[in-house]
C-alpha positions in Angstrom: 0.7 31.7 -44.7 1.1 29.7 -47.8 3.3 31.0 -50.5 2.3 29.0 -53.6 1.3 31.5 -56.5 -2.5 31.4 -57.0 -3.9 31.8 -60.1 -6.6 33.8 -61.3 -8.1 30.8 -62.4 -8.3 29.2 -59.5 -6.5 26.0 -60.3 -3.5 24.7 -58.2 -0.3 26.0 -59.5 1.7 24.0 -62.0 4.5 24.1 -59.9 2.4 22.3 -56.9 1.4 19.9 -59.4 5.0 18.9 -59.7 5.1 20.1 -64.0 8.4 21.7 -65.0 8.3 25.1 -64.8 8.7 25.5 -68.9 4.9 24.6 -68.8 3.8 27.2 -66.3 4.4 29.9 -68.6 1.9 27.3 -71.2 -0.2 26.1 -68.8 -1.8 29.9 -68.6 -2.7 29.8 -72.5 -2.8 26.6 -73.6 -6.4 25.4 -72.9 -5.7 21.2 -73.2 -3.8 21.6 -70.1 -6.3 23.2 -67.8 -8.1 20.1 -67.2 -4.7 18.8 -66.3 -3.7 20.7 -63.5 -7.1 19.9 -61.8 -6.7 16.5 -62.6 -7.4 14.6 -58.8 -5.0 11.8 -59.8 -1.4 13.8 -59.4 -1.6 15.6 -56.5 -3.2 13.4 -54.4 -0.7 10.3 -55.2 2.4 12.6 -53.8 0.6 13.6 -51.2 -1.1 10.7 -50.0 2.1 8.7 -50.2 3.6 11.4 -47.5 0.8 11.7 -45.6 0.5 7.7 -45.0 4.2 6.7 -45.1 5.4 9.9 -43.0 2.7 9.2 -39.7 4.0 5.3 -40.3 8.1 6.8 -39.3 6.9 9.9 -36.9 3.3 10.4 -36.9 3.6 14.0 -38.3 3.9 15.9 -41.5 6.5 18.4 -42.5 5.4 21.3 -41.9 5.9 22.5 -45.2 4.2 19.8 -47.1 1.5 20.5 -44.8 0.7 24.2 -45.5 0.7 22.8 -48.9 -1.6 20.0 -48.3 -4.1 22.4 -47.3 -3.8 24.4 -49.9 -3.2 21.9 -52.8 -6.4 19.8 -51.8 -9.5 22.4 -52.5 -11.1 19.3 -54.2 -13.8 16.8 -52.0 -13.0 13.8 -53.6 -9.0 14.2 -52.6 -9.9 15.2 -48.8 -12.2 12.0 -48.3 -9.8 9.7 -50.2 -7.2 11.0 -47.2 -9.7 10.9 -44.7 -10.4 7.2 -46.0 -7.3 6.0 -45.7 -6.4 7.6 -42.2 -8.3 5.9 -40.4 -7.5 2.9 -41.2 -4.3 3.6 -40.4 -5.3 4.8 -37.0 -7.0 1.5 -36.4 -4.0 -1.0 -37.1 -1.7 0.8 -34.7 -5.2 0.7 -32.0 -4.8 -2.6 -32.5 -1.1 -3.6 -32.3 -0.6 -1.0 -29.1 -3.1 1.5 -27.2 -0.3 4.4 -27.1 0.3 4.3 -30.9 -3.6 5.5 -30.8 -2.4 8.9 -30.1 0.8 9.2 -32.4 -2.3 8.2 -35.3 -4.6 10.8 -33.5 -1.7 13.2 -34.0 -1.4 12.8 -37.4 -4.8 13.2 -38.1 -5.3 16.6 -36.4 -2.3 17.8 -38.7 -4.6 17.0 -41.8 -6.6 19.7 -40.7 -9.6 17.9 -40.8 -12.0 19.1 -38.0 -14.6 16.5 -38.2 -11.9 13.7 -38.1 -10.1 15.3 -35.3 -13.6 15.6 -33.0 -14.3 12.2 -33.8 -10.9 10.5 -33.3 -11.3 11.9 -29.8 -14.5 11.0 -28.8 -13.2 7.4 -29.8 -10.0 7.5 -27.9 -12.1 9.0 -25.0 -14.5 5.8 -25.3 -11.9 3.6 -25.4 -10.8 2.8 -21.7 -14.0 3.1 -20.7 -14.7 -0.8 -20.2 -12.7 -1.4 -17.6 -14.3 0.7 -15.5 -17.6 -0.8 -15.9 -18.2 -3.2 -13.4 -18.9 -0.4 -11.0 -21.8 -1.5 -7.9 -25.4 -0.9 -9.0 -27.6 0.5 -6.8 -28.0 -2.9 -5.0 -27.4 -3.7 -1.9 -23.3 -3.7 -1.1 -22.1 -7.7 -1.3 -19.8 -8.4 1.5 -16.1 -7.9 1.3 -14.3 -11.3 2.0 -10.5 -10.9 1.7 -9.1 -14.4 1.0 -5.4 -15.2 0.8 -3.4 -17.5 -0.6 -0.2 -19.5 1.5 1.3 -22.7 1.0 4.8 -23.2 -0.1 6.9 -22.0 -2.6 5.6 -23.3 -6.4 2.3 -24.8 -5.2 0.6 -23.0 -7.7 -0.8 -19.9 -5.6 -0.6 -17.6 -8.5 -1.8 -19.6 -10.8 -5.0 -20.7 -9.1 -5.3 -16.6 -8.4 -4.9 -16.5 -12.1 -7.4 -18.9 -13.0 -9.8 -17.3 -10.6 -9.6 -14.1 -12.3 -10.1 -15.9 -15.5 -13.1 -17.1 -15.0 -14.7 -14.9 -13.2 -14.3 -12.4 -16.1 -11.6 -9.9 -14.5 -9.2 -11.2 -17.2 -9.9 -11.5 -20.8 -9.1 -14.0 -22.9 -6.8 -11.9 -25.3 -4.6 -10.7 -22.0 -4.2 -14.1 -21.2 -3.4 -14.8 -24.8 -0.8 -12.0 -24.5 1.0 -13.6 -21.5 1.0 -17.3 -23.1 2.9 -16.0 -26.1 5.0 -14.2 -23.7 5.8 -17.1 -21.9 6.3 -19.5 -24.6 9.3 -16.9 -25.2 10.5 -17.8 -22.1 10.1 -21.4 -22.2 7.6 -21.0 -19.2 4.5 -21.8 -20.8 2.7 -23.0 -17.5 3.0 -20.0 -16.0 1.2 -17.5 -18.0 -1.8 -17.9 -15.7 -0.1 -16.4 -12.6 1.2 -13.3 -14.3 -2.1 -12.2 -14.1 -0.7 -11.4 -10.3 2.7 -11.2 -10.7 3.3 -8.3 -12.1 6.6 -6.9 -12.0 9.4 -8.2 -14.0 11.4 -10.1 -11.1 8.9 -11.5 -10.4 7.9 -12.8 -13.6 11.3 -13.9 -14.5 11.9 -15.8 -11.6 8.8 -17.3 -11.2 8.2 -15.9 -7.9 5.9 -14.1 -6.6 7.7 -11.4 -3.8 5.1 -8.6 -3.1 1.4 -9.8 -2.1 -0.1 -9.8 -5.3 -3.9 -7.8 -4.8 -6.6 -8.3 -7.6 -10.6 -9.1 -6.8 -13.5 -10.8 -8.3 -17.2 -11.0 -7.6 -19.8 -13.8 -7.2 -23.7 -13.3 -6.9 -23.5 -12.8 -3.0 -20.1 -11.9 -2.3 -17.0 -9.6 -3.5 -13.9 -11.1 -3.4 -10.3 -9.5 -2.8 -7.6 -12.1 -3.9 -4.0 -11.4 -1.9 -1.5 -13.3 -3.0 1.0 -13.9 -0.7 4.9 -15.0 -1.6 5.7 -18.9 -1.0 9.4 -18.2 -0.6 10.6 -17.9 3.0 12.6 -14.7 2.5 9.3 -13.1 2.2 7.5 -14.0 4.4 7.4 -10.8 6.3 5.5 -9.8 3.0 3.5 -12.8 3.8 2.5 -11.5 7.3 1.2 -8.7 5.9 -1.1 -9.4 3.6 -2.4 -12.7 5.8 -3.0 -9.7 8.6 -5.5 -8.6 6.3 -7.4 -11.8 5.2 -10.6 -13.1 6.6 -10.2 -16.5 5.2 -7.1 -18.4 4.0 -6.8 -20.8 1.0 -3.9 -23.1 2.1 -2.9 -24.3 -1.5 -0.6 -27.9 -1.6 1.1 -29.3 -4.5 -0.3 -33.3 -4.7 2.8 -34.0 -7.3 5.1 -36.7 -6.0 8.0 -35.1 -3.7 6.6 -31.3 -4.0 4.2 -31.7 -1.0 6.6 -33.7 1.0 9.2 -30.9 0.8 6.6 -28.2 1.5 5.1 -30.4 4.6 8.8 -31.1 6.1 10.8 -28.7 8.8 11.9 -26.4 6.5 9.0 -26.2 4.2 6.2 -22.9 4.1 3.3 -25.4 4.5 3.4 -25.6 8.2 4.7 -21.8 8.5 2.4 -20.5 6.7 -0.9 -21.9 8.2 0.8 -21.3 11.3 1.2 -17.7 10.5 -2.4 -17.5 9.2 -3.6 -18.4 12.1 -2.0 -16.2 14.2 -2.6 -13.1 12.1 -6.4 -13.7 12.6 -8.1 -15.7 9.9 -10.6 -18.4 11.5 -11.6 -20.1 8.3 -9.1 -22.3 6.1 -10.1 -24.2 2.3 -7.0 -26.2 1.7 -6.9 -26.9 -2.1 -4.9 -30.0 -3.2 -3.5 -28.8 -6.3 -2.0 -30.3 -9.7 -4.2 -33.3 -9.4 -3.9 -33.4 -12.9 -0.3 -34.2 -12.6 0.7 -37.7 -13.9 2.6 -38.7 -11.0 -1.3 -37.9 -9.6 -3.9 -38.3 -11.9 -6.6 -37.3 -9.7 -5.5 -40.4 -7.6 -8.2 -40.2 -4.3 -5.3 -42.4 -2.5 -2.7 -39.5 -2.9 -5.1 -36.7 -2.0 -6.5 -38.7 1.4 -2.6 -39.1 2.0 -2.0 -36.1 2.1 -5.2 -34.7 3.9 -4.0 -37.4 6.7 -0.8 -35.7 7.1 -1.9 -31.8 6.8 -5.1 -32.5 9.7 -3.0 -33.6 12.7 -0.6 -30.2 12.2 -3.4 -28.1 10.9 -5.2 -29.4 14.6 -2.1 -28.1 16.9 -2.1 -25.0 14.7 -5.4 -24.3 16.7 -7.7 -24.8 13.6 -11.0 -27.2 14.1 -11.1 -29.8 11.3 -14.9 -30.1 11.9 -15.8 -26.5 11.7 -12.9 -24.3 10.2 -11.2 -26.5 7.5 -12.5 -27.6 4.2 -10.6 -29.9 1.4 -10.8 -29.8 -1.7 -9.4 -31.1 -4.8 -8.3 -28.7 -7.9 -5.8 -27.9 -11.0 -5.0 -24.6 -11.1 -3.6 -24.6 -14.5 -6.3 -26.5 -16.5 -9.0 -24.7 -13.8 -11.0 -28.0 -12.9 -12.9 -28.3 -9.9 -12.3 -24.3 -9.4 -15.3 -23.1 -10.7 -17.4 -26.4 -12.5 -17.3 -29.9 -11.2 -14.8 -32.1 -13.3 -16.0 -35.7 -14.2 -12.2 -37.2 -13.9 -12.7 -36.8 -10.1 -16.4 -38.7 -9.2 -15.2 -39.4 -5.5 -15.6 -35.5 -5.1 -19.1 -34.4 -4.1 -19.0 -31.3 -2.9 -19.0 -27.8 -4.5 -16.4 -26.4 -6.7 -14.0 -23.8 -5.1 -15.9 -20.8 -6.2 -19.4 -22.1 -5.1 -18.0 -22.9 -2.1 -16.5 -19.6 -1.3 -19.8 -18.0 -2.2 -21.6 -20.4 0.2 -19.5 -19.6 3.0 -21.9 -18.5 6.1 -21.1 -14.2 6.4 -18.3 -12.8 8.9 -19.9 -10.8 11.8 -18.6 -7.3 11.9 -19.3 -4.4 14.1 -19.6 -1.4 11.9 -20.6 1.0 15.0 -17.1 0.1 16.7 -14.3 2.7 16.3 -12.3 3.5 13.4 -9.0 1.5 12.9 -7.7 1.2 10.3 -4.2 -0.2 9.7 -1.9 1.0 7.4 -0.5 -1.2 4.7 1.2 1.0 2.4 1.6 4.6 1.4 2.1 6.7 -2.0 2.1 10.2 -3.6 -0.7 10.5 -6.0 -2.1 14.1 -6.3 -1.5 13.7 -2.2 -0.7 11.3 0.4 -2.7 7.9 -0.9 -2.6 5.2 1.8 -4.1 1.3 1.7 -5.3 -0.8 4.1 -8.2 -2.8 5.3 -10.6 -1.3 7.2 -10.8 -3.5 10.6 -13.6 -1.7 12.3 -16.1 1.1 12.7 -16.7 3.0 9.5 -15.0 5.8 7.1 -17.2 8.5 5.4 -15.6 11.1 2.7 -14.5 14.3 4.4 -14.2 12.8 7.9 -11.7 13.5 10.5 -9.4 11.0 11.2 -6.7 11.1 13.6 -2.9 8.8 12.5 -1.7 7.2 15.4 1.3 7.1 17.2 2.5 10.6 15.4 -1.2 12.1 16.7 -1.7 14.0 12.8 -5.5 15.1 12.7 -6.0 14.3 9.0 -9.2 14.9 6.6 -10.3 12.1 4.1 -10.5 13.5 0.6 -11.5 10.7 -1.6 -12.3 6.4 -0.6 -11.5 3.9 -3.3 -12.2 0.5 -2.4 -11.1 -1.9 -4.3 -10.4 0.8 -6.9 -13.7 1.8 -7.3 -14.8 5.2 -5.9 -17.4 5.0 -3.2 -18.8 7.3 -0.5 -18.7 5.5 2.8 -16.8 2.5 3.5 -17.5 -0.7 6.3 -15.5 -2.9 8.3 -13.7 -5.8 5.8 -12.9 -3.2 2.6 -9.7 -3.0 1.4 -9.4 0.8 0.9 -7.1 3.5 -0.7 -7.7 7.0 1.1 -6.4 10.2 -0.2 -5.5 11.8 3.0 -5.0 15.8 3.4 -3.2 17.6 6.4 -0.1 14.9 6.6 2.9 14.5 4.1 3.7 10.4 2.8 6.9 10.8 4.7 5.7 11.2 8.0 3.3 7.8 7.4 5.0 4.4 8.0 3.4 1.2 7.1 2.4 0.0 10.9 0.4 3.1 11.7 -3.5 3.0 12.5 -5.8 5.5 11.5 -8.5 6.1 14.4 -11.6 8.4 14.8 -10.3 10.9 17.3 -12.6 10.5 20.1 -11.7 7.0 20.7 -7.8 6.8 19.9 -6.0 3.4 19.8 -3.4 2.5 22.5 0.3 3.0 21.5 3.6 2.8 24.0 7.1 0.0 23.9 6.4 -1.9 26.5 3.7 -4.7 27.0 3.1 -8.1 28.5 2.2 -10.8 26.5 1.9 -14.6 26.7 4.3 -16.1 24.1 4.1 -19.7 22.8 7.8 -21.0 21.4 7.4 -22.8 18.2 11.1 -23.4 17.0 14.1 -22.6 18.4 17.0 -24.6 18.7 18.5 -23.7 22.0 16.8 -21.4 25.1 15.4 -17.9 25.1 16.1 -15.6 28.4 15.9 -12.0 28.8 17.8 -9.4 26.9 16.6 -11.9 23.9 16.1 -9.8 20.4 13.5 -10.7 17.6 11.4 -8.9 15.5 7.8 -8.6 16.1 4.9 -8.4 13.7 1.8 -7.2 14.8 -1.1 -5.9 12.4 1.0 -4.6 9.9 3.8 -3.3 12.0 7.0 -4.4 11.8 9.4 -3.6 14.7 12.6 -4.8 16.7 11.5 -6.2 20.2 13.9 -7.1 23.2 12.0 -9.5 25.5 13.1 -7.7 28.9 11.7 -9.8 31.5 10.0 -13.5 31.7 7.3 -13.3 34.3 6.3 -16.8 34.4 5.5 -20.2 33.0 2.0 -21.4 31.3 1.0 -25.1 31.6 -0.6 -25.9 28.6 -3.2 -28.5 29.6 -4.0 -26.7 32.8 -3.2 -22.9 32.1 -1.9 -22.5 35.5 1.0 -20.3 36.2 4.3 -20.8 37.7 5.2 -19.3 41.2 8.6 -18.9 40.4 10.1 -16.5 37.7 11.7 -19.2 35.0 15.1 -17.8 34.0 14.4 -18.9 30.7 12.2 -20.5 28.1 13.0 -23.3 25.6 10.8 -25.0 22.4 6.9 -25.9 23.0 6.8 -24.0 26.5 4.5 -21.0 26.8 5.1 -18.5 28.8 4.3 -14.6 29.9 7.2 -12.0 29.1 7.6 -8.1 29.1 8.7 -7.0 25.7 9.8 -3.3 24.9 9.8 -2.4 21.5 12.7 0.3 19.7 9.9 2.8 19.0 6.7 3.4 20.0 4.3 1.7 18.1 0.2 0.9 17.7 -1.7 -2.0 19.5 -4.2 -3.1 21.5 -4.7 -6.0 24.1 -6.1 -9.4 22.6 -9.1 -9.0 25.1 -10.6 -5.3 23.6 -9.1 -6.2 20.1 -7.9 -9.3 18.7 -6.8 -8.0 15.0 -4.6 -5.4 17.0 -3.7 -7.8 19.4 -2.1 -11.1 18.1 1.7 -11.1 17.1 4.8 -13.3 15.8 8.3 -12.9 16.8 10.6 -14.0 14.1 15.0 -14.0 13.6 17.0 -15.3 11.4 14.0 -15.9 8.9 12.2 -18.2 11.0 9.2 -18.0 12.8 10.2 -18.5 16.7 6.9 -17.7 18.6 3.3 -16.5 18.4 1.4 -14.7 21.3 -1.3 -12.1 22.1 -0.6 -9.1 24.2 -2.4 -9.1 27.4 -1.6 -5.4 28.9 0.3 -2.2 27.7 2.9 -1.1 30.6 2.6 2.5 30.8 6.3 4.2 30.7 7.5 5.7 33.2 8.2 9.3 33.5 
């Protein structure tokens, strides 16, 4: 309750109007002073000084000056003048930084306003809702391509990803803005485009991307999930994951003088990585020559059939088909030529620009009717357990019954997001978050499949499988240990037995049990694994089925499992 005296005039009090008190005891009689009081040009100063410098320090009044500010103001012209100002107010700190919105929102609701208050909120509530809008019509569902990007370390991966989003509309100009100035700070202006996916600090710091990056972007016929996978070959067990998930791989190659040479040589990721990309399943590969805006390049057609003559022969024992599954093209990822329009620097390039092209790819056959698996890439607590992965096969409804293999958890589907936008149903290809209910997020580990229970997905330790030795420098035998990625499992594997030797022209088998294997040989081994874990024989299932051994951070040997070997009791 407010304790300034009222007169029986109905005027403020002198004292509120900040006059001595020796004129209270006049102000009652003496009528030239009545005016006074009332006057709107004292009160409202003091006040309106407090009420805009005191939100500017904490975003609140005193509560004292408030009861009075309520009180003093019974005039219209005072309240608007506030009101007036307010906003204003409220606006610049909108501008400079969304959270400051609510501090100003505070502040106003404090003035006691009503009106203001309702409509402050109904603007803060229309605020985020842009992002949100490119939700699916009721048109028909594009298809879900995931594409990732590999090459070597500083090829511009990010950047291209970056550019992508740029202009396909997912990142506006001002955000980009915002990471240039940031940049400049740093003295890395050229690499503002690829925070757009590198989002944590490390990463930004260092320049290097670690986790695979996960944005998308649409085209008229298709909807595109960008992963961007690490070039550094610490991580490339982060690498493996997210190529397990791709359809389609863009191998991205530096053209600069010296850059692609040490990302072509033995220790480079150029060769790993396709290799890898082939083996976790993608069929289709765009290999996008980049920095052709370099000077050392200058969209020089002699450097970029150099090093297309160099990257087909490998690309060719990879197992990729230069006719039919690899496509070159020339680009600059930071000045985004050739990605989405054709530039006029490069005439000798006819065909379409990268984004065009991708839209024009012929569509992946999928089996929606299969069963569910689904492979786990990650897990979270969000209001439940919240898992991602990309759906491989069959198809995921809301409130369906799953089952989470090896651990055998019946679990219920509560909500689908994919690619963060809320849908109903979900087919083959989507990348999708589930909310699950019935499990806890400690008893998932990335690795594990979700499957529709009436047609659950094989699990055990110990399979066969026929293993191709890429590189390692001296012999493999049995009692060997590596570490085996399969899907998007990640376990330690002992190869307990070789069974025999493959001819590679022929395919025929050995008679004779080899007692050990050495670089380029293929062979068939028994491998147990330290726990029991998901898969599926390359013959029923080929996503669940193809693998790499790696140790010591190199990649030793691919190979597909060709039975599971029941344990024994």
């Amino acid at each position: 309750v407010c304790r300034c005296p009222v007169l029986p005039s109905g005027g403020a009090p002198a004292a509120a109007a900040g006059l001595p008190t020796a004129f209270a005891a006049l102000n009652v009689n003496a009528k030239p002073f009545v005016p006074n009081v009332n006057a709107p040009v004292f009160v409202p100063s003091f006040l309106q000084a407090s009420a805009v410098e005191m939100p500017a320090s904490d975003g609140r009044l005193n509560s004292r000056q408030l009861k009075c500010a309520k009180c003093v103001l019974p005039a219209p012209v005072e309240n608007g003048s506030t009101e007036a100002d307010m906003p204003t107010e409220e606006e610049t700190w909108e501008q400079k930084e969304e959270p400051g919105g609510d501090e100003g929102g505070g502040g106003q609701e404090d003035l006691g306003s009503g009106e203001t208050c309702e409509m402050m909120e109904e603007e803060e509530e229309e605020m985020p809702l842009p992002k949100v809008a490119p939700a699916p019509p009721d048109a028909p569902k594009k298809e879900h391509v995931n594409v990732v990007f590999i090459g070597h370390v500083d090829a511009g991966k990010s950047t291209i990803g970056g550019q992508i989003m740029y202009l396909t509309g997912m990142v506006d100009k001002r955000t980009l803005e915002k990471y240039e100035r940031e940049a400049k700070e740093k003295n890395r202006e050229t690499w503002y485009l690829s925070w757009a996916l590198d989002t944590n600090q490390e990463e930004r710091d260092k320049g290097k991307t670690v986790e695979v990056g996960r944005a998308y972007f649409e085209t008229e016929k298709k909807h595109f999930t960008i992963l961007d996978a690490p070039g550094h070959k610490s991580f490339v067990p982060n690498m493996i994951g997210g190529a397990s998930q791709a359809d389609l791989a863009v191998l991205v190659i530096s053209a600069r003088k010296g850059e692609f040479e040490t990302g072509f040589e033995k220790g480079g990721q150029t060769r790993e990585h396709a290799m890898l990309a082939k083996t976790a399943g993608v069929k289709h590969l765009i290999v996008l020559i980049n920095k052709m805006d370099d000077p050392t390049v200058n969209w020089s057609l002699e450097r970029y059939e150099e090093c297309k003559e160099k990257l087909v022969p490998f690309l060719k024992k990879v197992g990729f088909n230069p006719k039919k599954d690899i496509h070159f093209m020339p680009c600059s990822g930071l000045t985004g030529a050739n990605l989405k329009d054709p530039v006029s620097e490069c005439p000798w390039y006819t065909g379409l620009p990268f984004i065009a092209h991708l839209d024009s790819l012929p569509n992946f056959t999928r089996s929606s009717d299969g069963p569910v698996r689904l492979p786990i890439v990650d897990k979270y607590k969000d209001m439940g357990t919240v898992i991602l992965g990309k759906l491989e096969s069959g198809s995921i409804s809301k409130a369906q019954q799953l089952v989470m293999m090896p651990n055998r958890h019946t679990v219920e589907v509560l909500s689908l997001l994919s690619d963060d936008v809320e849908t109903d149903d979900a087919s083959p290809g989507e990348n999708l978050k589930l909310r699950l209910k019935g499990i806890e997020e400690e008893e998932i580990l990335p690795g594990f499949i979700l499957c529709s229970p009436d047609n659950l997905c094989h699990s055990g330790r110990t399979f066969d499988a026929q293993i191709v030795i890429i590189e390692h420098k001296s012999i493999i035998c049995p009692g060997y240990n590596a570490v085996l990625h399969i899907h998007t499992c990640i376990e330690e594997v002992q190869i307990t037995a070789l069974i025999c030797l493959v001819d590679k022209k022929t395919g025929e088998k050995s008679k004779t049990r080899p007692r050990f294997v050495k670089q380029d040989q293929v062979c068939i081994a028994r491998l147990r694994a330290a726990g029991v874990i998901c898969l599926e024989t390359f013959k029923d299932f080929p996503q669940m089925g193809r693998f790499t051994l790696r140790d010591e951070g190199k990649t030793i040997a691919i190979g597909k499992v060709l039975k599971l070997v029941p344990e024994k009791d």
